[in-house]
Every structure is written in C-alpha cells, then in structure tokens.
PATILUM-437002 format. One line per field, with one value per atom (N, C-alpha, C): residue number from 1; atom name; y, z, x. Coordinates in nm, 4 decimals. Example, Ala and Ser with C-alpha at 12.3 -4.5 7.8 and 13.67 -1.06 7.14 Angstrom:
! residues 2
pos <- c(1	1	1	2	2	2);
site <- c(N	CA	C	N	CA	C);
py <- c(-0.5690	-0.4500	-0.3300	-0.2250	-0.1060	0.0030);
pz <- c(0.7800	0.7800	0.7800	0.7080	0.7140	0.7870);
px <- c(1.3190	1.2300	1.3200	1.2850	1.3670	1.2900);
//
This chain:
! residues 209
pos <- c(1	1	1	2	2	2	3	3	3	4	4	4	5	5	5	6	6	6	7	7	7	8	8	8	9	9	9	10	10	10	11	11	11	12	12	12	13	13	13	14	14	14	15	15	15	16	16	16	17	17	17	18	18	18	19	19	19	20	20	20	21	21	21	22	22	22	23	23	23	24	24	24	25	25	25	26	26	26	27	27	27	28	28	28	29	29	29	30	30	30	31	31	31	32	32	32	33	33	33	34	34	34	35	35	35	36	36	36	37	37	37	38	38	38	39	39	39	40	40	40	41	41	41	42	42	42	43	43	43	44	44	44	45	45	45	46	46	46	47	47	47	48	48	48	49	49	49	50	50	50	51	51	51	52	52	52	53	53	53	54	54	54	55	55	55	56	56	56	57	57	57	58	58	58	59	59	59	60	60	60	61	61	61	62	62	62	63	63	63	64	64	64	65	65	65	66	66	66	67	67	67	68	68	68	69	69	69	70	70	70	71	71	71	72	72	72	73	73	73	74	74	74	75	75	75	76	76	76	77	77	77	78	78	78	79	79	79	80	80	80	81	81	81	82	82	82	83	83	83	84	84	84	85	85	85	86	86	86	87	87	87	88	88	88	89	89	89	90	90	90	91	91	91	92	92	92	93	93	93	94	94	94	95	95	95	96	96	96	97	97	97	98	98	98	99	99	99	100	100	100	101	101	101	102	102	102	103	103	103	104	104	104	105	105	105	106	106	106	107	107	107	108	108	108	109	109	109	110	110	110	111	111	111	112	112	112	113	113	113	114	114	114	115	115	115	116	116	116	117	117	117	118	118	118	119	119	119	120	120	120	121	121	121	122	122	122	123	123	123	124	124	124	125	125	125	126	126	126	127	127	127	128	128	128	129	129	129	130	130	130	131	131	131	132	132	132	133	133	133	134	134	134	135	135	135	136	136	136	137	137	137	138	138	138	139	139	139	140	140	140	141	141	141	142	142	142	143	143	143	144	144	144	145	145	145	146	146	146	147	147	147	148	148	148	149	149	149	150	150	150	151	151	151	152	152	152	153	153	153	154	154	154	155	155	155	156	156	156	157	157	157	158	158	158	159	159	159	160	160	160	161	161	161	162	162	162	163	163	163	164	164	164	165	165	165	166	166	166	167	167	167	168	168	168	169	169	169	170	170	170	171	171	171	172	172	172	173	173	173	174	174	174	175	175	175	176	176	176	177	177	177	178	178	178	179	179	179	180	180	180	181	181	181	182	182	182	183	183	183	184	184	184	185	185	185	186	186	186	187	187	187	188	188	188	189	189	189	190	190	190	191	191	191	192	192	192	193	193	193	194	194	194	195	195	195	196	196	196	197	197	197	198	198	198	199	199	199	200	200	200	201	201	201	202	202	202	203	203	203	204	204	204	205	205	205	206	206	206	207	207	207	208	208	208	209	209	209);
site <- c(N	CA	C	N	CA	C	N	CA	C	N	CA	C	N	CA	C	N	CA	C	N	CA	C	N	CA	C	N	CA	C	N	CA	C	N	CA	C	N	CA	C	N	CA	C	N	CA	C	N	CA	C	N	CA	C	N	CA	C	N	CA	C	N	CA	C	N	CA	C	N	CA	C	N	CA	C	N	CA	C	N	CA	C	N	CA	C	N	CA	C	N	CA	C	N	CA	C	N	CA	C	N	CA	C	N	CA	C	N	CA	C	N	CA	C	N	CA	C	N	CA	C	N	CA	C	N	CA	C	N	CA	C	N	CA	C	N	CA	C	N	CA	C	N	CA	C	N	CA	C	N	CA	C	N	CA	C	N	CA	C	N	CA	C	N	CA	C	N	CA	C	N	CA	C	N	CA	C	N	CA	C	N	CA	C	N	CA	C	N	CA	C	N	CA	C	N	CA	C	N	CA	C	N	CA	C	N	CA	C	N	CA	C	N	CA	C	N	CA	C	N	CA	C	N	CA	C	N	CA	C	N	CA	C	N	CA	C	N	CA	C	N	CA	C	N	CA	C	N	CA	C	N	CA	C	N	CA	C	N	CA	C	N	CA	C	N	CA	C	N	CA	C	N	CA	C	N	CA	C	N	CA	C	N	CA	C	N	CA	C	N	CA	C	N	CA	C	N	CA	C	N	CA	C	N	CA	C	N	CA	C	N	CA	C	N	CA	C	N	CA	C	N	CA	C	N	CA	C	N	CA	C	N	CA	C	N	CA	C	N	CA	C	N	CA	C	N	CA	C	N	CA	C	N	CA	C	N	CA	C	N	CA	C	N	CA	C	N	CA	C	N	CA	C	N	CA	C	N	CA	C	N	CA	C	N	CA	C	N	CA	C	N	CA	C	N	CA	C	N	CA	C	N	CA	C	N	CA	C	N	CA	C	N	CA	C	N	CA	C	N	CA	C	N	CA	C	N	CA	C	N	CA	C	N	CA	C	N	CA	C	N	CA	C	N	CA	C	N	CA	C	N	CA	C	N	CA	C	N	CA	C	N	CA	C	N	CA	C	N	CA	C	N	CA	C	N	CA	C	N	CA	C	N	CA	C	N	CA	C	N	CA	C	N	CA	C	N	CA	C	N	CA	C	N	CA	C	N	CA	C	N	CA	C	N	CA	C	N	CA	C	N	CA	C	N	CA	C	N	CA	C	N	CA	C	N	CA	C	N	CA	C	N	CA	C	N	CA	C	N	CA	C	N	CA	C	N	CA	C	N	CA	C	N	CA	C	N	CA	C	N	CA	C	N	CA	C	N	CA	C	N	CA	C	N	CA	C	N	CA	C	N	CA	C	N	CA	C	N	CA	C	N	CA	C	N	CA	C	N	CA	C	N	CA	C	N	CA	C	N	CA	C	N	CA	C	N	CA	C	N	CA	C	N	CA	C	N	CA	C	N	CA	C	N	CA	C	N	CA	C	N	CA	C	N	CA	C	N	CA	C	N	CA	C	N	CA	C	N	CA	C	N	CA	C	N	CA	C	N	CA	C	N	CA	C	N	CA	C	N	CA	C	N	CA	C	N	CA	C	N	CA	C	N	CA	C	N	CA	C	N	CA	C	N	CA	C	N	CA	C	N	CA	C	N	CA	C	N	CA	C);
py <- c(-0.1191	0.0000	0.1241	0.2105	0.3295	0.4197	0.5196	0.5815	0.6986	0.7727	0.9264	1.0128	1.1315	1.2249	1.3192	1.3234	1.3979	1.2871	1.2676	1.1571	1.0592	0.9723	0.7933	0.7694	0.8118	0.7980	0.7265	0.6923	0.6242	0.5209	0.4153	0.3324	0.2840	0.2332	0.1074	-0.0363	-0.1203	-0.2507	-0.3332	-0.5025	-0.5633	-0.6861	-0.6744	-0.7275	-0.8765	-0.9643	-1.0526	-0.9695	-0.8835	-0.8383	-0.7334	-0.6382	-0.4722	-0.4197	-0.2984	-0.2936	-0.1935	-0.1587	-0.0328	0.0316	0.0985	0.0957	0.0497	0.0786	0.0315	0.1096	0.0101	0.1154	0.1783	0.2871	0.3521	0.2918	0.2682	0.2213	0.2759	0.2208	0.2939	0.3573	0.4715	0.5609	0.5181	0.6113	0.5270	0.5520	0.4861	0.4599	0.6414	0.6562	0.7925	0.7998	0.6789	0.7591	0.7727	0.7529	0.8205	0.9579	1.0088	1.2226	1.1983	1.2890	1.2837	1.4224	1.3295	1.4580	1.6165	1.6927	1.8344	1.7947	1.8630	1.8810	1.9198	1.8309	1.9175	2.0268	2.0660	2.2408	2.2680	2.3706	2.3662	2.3095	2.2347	2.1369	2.2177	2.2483	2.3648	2.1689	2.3003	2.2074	2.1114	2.2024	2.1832	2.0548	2.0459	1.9162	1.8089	1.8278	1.7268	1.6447	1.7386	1.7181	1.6128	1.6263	1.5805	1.4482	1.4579	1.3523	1.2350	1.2712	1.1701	1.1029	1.2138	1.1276	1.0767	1.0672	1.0090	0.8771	0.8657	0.7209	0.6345	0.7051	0.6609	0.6500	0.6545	0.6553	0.7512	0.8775	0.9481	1.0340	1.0325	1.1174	1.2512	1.2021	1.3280	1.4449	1.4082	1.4998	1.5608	1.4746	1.5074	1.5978	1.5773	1.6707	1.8456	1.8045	1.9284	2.0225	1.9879	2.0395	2.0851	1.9785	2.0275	2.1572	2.1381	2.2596	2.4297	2.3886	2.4703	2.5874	2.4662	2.5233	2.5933	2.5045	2.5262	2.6998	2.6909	2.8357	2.9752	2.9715	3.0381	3.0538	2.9233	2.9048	2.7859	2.8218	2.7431	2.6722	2.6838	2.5959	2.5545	2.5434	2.4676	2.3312	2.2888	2.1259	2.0425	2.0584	1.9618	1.9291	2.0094	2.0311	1.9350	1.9583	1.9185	1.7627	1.7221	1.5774	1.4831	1.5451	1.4977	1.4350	1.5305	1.5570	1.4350	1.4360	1.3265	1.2061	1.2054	1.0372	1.0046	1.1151	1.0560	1.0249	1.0865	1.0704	0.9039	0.8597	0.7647	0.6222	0.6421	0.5780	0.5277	0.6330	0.6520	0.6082	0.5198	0.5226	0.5953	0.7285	0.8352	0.8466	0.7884	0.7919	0.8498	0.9075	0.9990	1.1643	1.1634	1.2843	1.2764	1.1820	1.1650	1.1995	1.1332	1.1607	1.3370	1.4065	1.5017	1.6033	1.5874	1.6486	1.6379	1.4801	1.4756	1.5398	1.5440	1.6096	1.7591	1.8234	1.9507	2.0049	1.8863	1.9463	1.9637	1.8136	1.8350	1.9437	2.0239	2.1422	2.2481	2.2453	2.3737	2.4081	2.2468	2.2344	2.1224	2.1726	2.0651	1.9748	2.0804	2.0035	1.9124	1.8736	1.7782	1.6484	1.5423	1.4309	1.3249	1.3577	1.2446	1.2655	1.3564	1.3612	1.2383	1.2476	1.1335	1.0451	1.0238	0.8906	0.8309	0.9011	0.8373	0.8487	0.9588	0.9288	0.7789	0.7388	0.6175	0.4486	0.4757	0.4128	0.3965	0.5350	0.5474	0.4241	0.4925	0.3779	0.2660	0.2016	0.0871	0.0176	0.0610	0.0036	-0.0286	0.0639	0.0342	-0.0670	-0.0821	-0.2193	-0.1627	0.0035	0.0358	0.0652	-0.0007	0.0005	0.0525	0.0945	0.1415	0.2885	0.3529	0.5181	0.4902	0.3932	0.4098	0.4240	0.3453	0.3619	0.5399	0.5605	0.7012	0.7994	0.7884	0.8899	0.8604	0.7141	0.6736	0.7565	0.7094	0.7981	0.9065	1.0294	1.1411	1.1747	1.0742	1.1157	1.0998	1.0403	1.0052	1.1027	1.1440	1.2537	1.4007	1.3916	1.5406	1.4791	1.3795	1.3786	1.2218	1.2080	1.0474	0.9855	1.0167	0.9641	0.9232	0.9083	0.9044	0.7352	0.7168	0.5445	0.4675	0.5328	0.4677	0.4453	0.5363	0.5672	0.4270	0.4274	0.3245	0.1626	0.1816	0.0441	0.0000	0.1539	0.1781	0.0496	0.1421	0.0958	-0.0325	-0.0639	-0.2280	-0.3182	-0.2924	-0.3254	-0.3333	-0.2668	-0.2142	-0.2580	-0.2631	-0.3905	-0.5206	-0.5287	-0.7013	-0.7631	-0.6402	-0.6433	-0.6834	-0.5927	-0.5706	-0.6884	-0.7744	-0.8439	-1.0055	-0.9803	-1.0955	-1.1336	-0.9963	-0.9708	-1.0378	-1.0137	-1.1009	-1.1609	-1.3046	-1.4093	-1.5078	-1.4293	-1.5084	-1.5279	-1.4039	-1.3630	-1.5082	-1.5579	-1.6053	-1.7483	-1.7941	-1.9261	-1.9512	-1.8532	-1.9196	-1.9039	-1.8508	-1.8595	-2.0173	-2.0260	-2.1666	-2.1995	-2.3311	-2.4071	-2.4920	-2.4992	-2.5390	-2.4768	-2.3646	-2.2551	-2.2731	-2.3289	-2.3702	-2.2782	-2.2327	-2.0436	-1.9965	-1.9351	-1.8078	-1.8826	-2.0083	-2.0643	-2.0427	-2.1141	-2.0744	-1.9387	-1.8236	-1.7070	-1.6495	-1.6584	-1.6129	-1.7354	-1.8414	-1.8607	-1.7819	-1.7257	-1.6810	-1.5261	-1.4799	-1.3818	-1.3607	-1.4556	-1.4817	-1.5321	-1.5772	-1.6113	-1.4848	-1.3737	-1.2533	-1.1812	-1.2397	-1.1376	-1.1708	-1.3465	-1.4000	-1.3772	-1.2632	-1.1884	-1.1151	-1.1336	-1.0676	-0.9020	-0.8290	-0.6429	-0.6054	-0.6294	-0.5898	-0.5908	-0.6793	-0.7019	-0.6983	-0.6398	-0.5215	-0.4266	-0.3414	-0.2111	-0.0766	-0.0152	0.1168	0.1976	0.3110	0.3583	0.5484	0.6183	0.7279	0.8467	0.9481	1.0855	1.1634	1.2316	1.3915	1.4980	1.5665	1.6208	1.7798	1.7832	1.8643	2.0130	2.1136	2.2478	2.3088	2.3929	2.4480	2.6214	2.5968	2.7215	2.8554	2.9052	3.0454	3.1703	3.1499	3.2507	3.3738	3.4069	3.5699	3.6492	3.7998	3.8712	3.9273	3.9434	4.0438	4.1955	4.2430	4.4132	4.4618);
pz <- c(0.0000	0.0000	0.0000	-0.1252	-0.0947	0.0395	0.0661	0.1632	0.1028	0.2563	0.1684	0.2202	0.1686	0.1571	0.2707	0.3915	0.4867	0.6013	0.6961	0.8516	0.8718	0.8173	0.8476	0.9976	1.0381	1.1360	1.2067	1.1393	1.1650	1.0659	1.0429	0.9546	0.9834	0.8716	0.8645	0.8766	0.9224	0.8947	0.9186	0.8526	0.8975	1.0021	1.1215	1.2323	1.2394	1.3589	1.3606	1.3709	1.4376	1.4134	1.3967	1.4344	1.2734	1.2340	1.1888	1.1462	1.2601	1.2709	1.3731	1.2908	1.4195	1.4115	1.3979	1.3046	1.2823	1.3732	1.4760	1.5266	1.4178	1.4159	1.3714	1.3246	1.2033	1.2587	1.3616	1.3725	1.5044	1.3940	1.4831	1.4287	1.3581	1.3115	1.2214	1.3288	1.3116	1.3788	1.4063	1.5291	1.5840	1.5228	1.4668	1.3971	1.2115	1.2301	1.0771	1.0896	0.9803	0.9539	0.9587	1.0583	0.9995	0.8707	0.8068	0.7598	0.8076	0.6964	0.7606	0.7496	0.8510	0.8233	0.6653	0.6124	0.4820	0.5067	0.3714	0.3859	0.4660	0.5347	0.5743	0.7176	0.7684	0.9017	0.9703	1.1026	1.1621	1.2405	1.3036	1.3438	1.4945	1.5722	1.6896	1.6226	1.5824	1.5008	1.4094	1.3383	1.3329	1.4495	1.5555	1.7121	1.7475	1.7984	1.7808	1.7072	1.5779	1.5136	1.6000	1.5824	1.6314	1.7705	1.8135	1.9688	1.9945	1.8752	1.8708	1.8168	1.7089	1.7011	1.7716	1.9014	1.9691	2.1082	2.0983	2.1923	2.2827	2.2732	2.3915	2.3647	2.4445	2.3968	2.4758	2.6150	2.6943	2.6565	2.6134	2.5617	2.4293	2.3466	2.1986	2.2053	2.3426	2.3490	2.4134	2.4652	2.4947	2.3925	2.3004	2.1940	2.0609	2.0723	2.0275	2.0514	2.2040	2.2627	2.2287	2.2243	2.1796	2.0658	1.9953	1.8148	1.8288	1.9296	1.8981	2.0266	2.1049	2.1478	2.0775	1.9668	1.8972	1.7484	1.6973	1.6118	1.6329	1.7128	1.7210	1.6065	1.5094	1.3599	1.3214	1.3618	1.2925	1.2235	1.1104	1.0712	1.0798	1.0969	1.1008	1.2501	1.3582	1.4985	1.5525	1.5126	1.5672	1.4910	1.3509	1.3372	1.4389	1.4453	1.5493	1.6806	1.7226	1.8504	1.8435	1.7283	1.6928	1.6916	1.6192	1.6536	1.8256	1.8588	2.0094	2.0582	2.0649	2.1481	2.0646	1.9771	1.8802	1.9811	1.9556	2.0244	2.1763	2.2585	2.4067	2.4564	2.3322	2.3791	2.3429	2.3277	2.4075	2.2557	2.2000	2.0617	2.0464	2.1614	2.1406	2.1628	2.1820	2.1810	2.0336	1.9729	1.8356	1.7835	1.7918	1.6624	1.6651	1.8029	1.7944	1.7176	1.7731	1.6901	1.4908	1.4646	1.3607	1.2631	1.3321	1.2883	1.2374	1.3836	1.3569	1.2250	1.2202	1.1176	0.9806	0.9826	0.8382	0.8129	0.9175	0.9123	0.9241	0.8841	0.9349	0.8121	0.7438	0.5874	0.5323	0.4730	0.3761	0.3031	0.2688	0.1151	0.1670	0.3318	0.3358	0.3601	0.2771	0.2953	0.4108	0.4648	0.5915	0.7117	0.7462	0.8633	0.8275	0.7542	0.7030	0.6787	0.6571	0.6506	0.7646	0.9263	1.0245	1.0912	1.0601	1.1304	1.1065	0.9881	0.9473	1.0432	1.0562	1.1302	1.2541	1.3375	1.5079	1.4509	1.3558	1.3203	1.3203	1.2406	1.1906	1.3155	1.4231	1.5212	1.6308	1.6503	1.6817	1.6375	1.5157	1.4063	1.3533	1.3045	1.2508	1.1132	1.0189	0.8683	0.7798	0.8038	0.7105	0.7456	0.8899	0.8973	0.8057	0.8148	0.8076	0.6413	0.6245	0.4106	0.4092	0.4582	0.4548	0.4768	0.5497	0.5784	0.4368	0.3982	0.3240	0.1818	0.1712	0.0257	0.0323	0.1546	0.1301	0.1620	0.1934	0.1300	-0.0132	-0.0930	-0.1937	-0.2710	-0.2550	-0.3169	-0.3614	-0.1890	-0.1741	-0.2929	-0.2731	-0.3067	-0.4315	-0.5311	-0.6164	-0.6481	-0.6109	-0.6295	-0.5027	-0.4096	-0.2564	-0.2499	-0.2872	-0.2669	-0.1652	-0.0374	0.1090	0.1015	0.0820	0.0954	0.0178	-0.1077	-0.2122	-0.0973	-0.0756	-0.0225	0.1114	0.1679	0.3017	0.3111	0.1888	0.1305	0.1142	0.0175	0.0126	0.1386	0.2344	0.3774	0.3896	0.3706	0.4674	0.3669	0.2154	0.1448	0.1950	0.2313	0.2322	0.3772	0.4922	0.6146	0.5965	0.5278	0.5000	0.4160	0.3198	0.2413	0.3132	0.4157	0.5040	0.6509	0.6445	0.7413	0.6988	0.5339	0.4648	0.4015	0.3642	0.4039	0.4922	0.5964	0.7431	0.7524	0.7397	0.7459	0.6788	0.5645	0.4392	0.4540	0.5283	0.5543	0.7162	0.7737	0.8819	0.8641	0.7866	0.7132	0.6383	0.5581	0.4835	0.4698	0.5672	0.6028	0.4562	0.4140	0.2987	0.1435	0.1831	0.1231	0.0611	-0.0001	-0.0523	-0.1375	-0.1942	-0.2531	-0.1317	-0.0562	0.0534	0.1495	0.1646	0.2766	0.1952	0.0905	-0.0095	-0.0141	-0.0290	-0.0140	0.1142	0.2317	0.3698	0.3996	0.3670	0.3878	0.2738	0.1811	0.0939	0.2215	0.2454	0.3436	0.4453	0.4959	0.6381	0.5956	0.4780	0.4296	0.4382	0.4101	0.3803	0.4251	0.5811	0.7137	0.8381	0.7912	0.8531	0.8455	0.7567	0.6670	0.7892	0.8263	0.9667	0.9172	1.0061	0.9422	0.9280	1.0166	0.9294	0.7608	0.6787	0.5584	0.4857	0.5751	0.4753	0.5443	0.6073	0.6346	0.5997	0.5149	0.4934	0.5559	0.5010	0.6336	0.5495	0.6379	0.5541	0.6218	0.5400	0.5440	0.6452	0.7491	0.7974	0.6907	0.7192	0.5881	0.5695	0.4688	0.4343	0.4618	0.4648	0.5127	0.3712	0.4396	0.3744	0.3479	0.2218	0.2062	0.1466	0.2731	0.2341	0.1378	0.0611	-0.0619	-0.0407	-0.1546	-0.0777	-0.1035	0.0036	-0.0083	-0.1500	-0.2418	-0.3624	-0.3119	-0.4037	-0.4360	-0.4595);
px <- c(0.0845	0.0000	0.0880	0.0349	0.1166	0.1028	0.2374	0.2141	0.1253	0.0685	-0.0046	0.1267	0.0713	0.1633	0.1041	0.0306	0.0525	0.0289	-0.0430	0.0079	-0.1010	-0.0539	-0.1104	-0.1690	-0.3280	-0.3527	-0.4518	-0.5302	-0.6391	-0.6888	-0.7781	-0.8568	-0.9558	-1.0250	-1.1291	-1.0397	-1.0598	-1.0049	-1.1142	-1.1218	-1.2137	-1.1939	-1.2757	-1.2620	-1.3543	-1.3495	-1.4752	-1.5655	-1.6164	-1.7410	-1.7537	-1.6914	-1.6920	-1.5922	-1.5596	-1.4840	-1.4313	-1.2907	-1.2121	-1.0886	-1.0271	-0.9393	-0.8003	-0.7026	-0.5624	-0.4893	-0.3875	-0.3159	-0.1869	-0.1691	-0.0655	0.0902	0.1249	0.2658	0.3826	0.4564	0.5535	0.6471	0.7127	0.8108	0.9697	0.9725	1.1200	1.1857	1.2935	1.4327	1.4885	1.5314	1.5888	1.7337	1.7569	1.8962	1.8626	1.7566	1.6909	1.6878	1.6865	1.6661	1.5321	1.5169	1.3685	1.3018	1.1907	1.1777	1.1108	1.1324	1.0572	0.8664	0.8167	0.7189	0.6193	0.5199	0.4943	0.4107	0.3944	0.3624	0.1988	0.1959	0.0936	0.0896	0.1476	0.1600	0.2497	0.2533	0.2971	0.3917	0.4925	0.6013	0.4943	0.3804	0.3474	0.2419	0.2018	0.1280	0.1889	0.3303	0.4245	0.4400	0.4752	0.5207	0.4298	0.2720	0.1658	0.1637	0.1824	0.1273	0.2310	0.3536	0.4491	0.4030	0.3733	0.3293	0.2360	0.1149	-0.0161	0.0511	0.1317	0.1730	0.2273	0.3247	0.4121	0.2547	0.1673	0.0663	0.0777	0.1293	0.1689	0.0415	-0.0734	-0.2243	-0.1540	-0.1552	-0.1618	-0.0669	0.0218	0.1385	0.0837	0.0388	-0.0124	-0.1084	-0.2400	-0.2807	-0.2709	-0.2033	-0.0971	-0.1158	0.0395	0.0436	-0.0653	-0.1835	-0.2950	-0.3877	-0.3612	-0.4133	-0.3866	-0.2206	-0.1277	-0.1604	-0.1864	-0.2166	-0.4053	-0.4522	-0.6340	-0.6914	-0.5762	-0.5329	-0.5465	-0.4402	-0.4399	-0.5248	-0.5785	-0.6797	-0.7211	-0.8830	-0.9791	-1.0391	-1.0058	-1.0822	-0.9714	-0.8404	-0.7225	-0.8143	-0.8159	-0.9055	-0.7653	-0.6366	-0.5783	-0.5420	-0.5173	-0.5879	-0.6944	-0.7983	-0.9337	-0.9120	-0.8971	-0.8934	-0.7629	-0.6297	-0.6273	-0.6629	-0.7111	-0.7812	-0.9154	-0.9566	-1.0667	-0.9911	-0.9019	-0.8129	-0.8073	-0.7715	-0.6882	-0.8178	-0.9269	-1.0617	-1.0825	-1.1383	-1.1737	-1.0757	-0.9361	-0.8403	-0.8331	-0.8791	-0.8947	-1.0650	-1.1255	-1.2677	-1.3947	-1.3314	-1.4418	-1.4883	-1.5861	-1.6891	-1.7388	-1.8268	-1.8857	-1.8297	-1.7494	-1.6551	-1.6165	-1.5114	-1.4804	-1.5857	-1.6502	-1.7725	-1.8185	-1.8615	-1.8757	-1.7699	-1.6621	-1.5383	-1.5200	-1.5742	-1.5299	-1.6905	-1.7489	-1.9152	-1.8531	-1.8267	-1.7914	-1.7254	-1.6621	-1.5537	-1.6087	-1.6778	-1.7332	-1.9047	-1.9000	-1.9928	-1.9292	-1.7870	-1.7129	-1.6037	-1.5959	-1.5027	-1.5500	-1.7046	-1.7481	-1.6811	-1.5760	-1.5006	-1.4074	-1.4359	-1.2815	-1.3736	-1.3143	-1.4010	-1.3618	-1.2619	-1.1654	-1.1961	-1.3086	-1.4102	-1.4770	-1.5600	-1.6649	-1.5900	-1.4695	-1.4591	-1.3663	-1.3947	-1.3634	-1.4726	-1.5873	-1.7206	-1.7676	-1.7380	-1.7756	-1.6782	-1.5924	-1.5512	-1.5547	-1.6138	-1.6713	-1.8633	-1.8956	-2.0396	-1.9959	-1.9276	-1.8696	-1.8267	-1.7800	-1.7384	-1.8587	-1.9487	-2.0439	-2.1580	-2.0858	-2.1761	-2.3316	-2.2984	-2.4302	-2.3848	-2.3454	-2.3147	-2.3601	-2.5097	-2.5934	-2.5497	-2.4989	-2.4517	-2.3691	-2.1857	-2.1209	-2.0982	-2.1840	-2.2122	-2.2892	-2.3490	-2.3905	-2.2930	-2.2237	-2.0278	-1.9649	-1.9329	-1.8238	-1.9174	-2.0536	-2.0704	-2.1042	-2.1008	-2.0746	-1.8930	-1.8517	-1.7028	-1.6298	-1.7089	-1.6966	-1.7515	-1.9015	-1.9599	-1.8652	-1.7769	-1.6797	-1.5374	-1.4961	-1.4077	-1.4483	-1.4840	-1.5162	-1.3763	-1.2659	-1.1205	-1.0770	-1.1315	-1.0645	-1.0682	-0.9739	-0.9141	-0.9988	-0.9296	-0.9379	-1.0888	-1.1814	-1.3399	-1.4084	-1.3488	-1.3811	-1.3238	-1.2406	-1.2266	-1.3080	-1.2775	-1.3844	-1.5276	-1.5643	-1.7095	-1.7409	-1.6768	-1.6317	-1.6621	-1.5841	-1.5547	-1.7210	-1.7545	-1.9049	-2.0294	-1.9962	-2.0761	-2.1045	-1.9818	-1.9609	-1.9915	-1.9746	-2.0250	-2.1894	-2.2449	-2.3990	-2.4666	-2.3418	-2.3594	-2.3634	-2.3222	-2.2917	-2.3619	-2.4447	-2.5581	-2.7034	-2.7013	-2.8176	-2.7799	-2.6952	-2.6635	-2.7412	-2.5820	-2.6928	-2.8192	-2.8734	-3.0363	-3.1327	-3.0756	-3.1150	-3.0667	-2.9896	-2.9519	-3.0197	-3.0372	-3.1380	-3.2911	-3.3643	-3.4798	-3.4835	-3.3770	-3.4340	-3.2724	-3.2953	-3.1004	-3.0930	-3.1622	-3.1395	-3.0634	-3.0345	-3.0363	-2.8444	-2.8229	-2.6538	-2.6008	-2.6714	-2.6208	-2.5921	-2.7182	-2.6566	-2.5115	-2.5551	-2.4404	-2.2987	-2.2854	-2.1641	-2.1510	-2.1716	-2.1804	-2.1551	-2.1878	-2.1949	-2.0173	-1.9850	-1.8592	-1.7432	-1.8178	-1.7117	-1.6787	-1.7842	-1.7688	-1.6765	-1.7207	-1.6491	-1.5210	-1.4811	-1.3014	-1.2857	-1.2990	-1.2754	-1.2476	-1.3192	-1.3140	-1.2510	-1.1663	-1.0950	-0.9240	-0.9398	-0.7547	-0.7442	-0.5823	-0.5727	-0.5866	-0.6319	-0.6077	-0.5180	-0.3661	-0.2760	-0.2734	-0.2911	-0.3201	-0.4234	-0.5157	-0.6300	-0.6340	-0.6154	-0.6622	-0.6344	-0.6970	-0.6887	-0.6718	-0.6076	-0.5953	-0.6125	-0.6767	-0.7318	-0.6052	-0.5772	-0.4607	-0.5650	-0.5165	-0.5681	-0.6119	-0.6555	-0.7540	-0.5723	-0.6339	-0.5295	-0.5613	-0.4246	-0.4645	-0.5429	-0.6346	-0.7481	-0.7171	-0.6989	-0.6688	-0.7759	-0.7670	-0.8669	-0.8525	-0.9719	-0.9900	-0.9353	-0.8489	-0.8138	-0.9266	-0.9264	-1.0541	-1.0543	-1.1587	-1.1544	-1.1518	-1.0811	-1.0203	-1.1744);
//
C-alpha cells in the first residue's frame, strides 16, 4: 500500500465483528533524519502527530491545545484531537469532533470517513455507508473511501446471508456465499486495512479588491 503524503492515522479494517481501528505504525528509527514537516503542518502538530503514534495522547494533546489556542478551527488540529478521542474510547466525543468538522469544511471528505468508522465500530453500517458515500460525493477519487465501502458492502452483504440461511437451512447459494464472506473477514487487518490521510490544510480565498 502506498504511503499518503501527509500523517497515516487512523482506519477502517475488517474485524470478527466490525470494522475499527488500525493502530498507527511505530516511528522510524531515531537515527533516521527525519523529515521536515509538509507544507501547511505547523512544526506543533508534526510534534503531535508523532506522539499520537508513539501513543503518547496526553502529551499530543498538549500540543494540540497549543495550536487550537491560537486558532480554534485549525481542521488539522481538531482531526487529530478526533483520533486521540476515537483511540482513548471516548466515541462519542470523536464523533462530535469529527461532525464539527465536516460542518465547518465541507469540502474535506476524511471527517466522514472516520465518522464512518466510530459507526462501523459500533456495528451500525448502514450510517457508516452514509459517511463513506458522502465522502466520496466530496471527493469520487478518494481510494481509502472506495475500499472503506467495500468493507461495509460485504459487512452488510454478510448480514443477509446469514439472514437467508437461517430462514431456509437449505439454502446452498446463501451458505456458499456467507462462507465466501467470512473467508474474507478472517484476513488478519494488518493485511487489509486502509488507512485514511488527515484532511489537508485548507486554504482560504483571498478577499476580492
């Protein structure tokens, strides 16, 4: 899987019974250079991201604070801040956070497609297809979303199945089908999970003359 080009933080993956979170990979080696921050990413949220991978919340949020101090609508700020909550439990905090966002920068579609994964974990699929295709709507090229989806087909696809082999056990289509499923969902997540970018800095229109 390619890397993205701003901070690998969160995913869909598929679980025995829904889909979650991927933890983060761990940090390169300290006698690696690291690189500079890319454009747009202030050094105090590089800082951040690193320590959200390395699991360090309380510190990460610190520095979150830092940045949301001085600008309260930072969107690369607040999705943070939505990982660590998402990570630490607190769902319904995430979710509130990652709501906000996408009522605050329509055009970024990587709210919705971790709102979809706070659903997804909760095992309500039919929200989480409702996030993934209005992230798709914002963005119809967004990889992760497309595979997202997938995930959450085949969840839904495997919900009526079941449904359909305990109605009539006789039923050797749906059963062949509901085990093709469950092969599918038996791939450890390391080796499927997507994993969606922080939404990128949003750049504001200059005023007209």
């Amino acid at each position: 899987m390619s890397t993205r080009p701003w901070l690998i933080i969160a995913g869909l993956v598929v679980g025995n019974a829904v889909l979650a979170q991927q933890a983060p990979p761990p940090p390169p080696s300290s006698s690696i250079t690291q690189p500079a921050p890319p454009p747009g990413l202030s050094v105090e949220l590089a800082d951040a991201a690193k320590l959200v991978r390395e699991g360090q919340y309380v510190q990460a949020r610190a520095k979150i604070d830092t940045v949301l101090t001085a600008d309260a609508k930072n969107p690369q700020a607040r999705f943070i801040r939505g990982v660590i909550e998402t990570d630490e439990g607190d769902g319904d905090e995430a979710m509130a956070t990652f709501q906000s966002l996408t009522e605050d920068y329509p055009e970024l579609p990587e709210p919705h497609n971790n709102l979809a994964v706070i659903w997804a974990k909760r095992g309500s699929y039919d929200q989480a297809q409702i996030e993934l295709q209005a992230a798709l709507a914002i963005n119809p090229d967004y990889a992760i979303a497309h595979e997202n989806l997938g995930d959450v087909y085949s969840r839904l696809a495997g919900a009526e199945f079941e449904r359909a082999t305990t109605l009539d056990k006789g039923n050797k289509s749906a059963q062949a089908k509901l085990k093709l499923v469950r092969e599918l969902f038996s791939v450890p997540p390391s080796e499927t999970a997507p994993k969606p970018v922080a939404p990128k800095p949003v750049t504001k229109p200059k005023p007209k003359k």
